[in-house]
C-alpha positions in Angstrom: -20.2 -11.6 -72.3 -21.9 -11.0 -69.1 -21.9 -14.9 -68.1 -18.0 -14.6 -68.5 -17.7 -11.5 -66.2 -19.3 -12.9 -63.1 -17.0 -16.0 -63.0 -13.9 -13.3 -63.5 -14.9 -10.9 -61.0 -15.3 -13.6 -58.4 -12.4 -15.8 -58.9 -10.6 -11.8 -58.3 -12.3 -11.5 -55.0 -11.4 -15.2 -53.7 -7.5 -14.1 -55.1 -7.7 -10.9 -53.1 -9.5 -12.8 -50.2 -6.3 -15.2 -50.1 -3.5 -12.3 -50.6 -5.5 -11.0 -47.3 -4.3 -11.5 -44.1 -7.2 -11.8 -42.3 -7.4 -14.5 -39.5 -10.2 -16.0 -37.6 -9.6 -16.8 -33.5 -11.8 -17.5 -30.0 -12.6 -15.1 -27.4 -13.7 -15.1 -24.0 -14.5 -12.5 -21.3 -16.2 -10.8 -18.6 -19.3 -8.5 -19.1 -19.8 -5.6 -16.3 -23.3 -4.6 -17.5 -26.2 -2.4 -15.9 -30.2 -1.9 -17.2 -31.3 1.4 -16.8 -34.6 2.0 -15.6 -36.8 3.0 -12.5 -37.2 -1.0 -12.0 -33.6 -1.7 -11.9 -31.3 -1.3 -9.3 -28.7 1.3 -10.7 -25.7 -1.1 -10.3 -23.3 -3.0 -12.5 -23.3 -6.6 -12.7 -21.1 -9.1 -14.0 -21.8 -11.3 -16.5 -19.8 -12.9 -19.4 -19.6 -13.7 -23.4 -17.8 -16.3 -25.2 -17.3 -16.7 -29.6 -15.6 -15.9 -32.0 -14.3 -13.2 -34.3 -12.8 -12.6 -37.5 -10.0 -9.8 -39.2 -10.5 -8.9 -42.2 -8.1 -5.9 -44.1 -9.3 -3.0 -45.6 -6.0 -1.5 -46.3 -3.2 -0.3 -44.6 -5.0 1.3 -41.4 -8.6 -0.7 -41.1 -9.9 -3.8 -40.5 -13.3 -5.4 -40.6 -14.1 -7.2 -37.2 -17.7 -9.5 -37.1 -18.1 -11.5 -34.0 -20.4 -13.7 -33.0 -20.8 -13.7 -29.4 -22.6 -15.9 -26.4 -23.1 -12.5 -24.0 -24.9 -13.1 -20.4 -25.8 -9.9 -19.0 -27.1 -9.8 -15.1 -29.1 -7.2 -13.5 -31.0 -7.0 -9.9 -34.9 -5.9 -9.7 -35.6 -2.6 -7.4 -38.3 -3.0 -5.0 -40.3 -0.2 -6.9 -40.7 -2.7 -9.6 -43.5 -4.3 -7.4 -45.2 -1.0 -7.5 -44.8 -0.5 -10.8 -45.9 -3.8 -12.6 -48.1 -4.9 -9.2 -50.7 -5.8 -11.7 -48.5 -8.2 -14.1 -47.2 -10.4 -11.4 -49.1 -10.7 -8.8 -46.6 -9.1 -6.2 -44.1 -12.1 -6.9 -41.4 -12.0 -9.1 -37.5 -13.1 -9.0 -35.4 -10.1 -8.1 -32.2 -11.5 -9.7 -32.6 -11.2 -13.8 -30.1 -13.2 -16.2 -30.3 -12.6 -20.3 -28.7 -14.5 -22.5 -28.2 -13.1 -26.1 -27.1 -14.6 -29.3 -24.7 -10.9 -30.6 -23.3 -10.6 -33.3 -20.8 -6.7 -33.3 -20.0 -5.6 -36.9 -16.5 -3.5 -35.5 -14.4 -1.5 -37.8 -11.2 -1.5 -36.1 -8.2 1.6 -37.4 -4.8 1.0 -36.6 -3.9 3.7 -34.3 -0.3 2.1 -33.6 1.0 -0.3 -36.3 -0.9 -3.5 -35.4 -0.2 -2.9 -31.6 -3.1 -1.0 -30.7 -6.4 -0.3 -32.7 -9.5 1.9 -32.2 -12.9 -0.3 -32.6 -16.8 1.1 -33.2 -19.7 -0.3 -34.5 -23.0 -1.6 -34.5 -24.0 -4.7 -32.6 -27.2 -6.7 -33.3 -28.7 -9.1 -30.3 -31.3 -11.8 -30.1 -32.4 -12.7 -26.8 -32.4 -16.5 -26.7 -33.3 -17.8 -23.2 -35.2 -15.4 -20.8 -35.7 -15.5 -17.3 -38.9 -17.0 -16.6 -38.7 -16.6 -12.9 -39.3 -13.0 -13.3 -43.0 -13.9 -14.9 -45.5 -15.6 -12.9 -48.1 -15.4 -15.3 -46.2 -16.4 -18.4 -45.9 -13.2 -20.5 -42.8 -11.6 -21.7 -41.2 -8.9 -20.3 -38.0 -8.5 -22.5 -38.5 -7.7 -25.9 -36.7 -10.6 -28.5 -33.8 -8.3 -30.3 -31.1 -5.4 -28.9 -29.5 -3.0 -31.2 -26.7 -1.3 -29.3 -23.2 0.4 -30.2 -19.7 0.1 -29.2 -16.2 1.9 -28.6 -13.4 1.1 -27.5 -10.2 -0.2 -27.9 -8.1 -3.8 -29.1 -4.6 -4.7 -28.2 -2.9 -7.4 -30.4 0.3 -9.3 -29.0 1.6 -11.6 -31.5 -1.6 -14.0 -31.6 -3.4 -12.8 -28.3 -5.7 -9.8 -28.5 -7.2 -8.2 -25.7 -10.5 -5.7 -25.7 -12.0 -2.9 -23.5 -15.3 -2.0 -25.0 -18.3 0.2 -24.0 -21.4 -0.8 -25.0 -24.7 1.1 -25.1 -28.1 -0.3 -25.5 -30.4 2.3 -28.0 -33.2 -0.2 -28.1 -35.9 -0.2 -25.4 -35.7 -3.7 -24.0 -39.6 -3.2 -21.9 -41.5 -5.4 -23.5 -44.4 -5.0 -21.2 -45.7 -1.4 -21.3 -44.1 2.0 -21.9 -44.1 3.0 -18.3 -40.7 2.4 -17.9 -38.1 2.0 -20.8 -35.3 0.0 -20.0 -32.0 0.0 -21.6 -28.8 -1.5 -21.2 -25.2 0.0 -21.0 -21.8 -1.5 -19.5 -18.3 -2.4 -20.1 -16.8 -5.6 -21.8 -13.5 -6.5 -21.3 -11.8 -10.0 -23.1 -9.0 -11.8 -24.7 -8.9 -14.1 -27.7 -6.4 -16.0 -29.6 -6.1 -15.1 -33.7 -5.4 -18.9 -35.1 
């Protein structure tokens, strides 16, 4: 009886799946993104993130939204870095920083007016996936492998075309070096994307 269950149960998932109107689509956009820290300068820089995204309904008023996104975030060493880590690079290090991450944002999205205008949160999971080794002269790591950050903001559909305003906030200490100084990022993403 149970063998006959499983078989139900999922052929009334796929059924529900296809009533759906969920869509899948592209994105594309800019990334305005500082690290906080004593070693950073406290600036934003721009950077950018590319992927794609998928709408799934959860009734009349939410969605589900993963994404999986390319995301380059930029950031400029402060001169008291030298001071601080004088002993881990040998007074030489690259002052310009770029981090490319592998994200992947888990949004719930609720419809705040019709399917004009939705409000987005959720957790999003990074893996760092090419560092900048100019910053390391002797071949350690200074960033730590994974991010785990949050987001807010906001989604505007037009027809096909959706575009985002999003703050994100780093909760993960990003130092992989020492605990002198924790390091965290926090910034704005702003993009547009095409539902197919």
């Amino acid at each position: 009886m149970k063998t006959k269950l499983f078989p139900l149960l999922g052929a009334l998932l796929i059924t529900q799946v296809s009533i759906a109107q969920f869509h899948i689509g592209a994105k594309a956009g800019a990334n305005i993104i500082k690290v906080d820290g004593k070693s950073f300068k406290d600036e934003f820089k721009y950077g950018y993130h590319i992927g794609g995204f998928m709408e799934i309904p959860l009734g009349k008023k939410f969605q589900v939204q993963p994404e999986v996104l390319f995301n380059q975030y930029s950031t400029t060493v402060d001169s008291s870095f030298e001071n601080i880590y004088h002993n881990a690079f040998n007074s030489s290090y690259q002052s310009n920083v770029k981090l490319n991450y592998l994200s992947i944002p888990l949004l719930l999205n609720y419809k705040l007016i019709g399917n004009f205008l939705s409000l987005q949160a959720g957790p999003q999971f990074s893996i760092l996936m090419k560092q900048n080794r100019t910053l390391l002269q002797n071949g350690g790591d200074a960033f730590k492998q994974g991010d785990f950050a949050m987001i807010g903001g906001a989604q505007f559909k037009i027809g096909p075309f959706r575009l985002n305003g999003r703050y994100v906030v780093g909760l993960n200490n990003i130092n992989d070096i020492d605990n002198q100084d924790k390091w965290k990022s926090q910034g704005f993403q702003l993009s547009a994307g095409l539902a197919l």
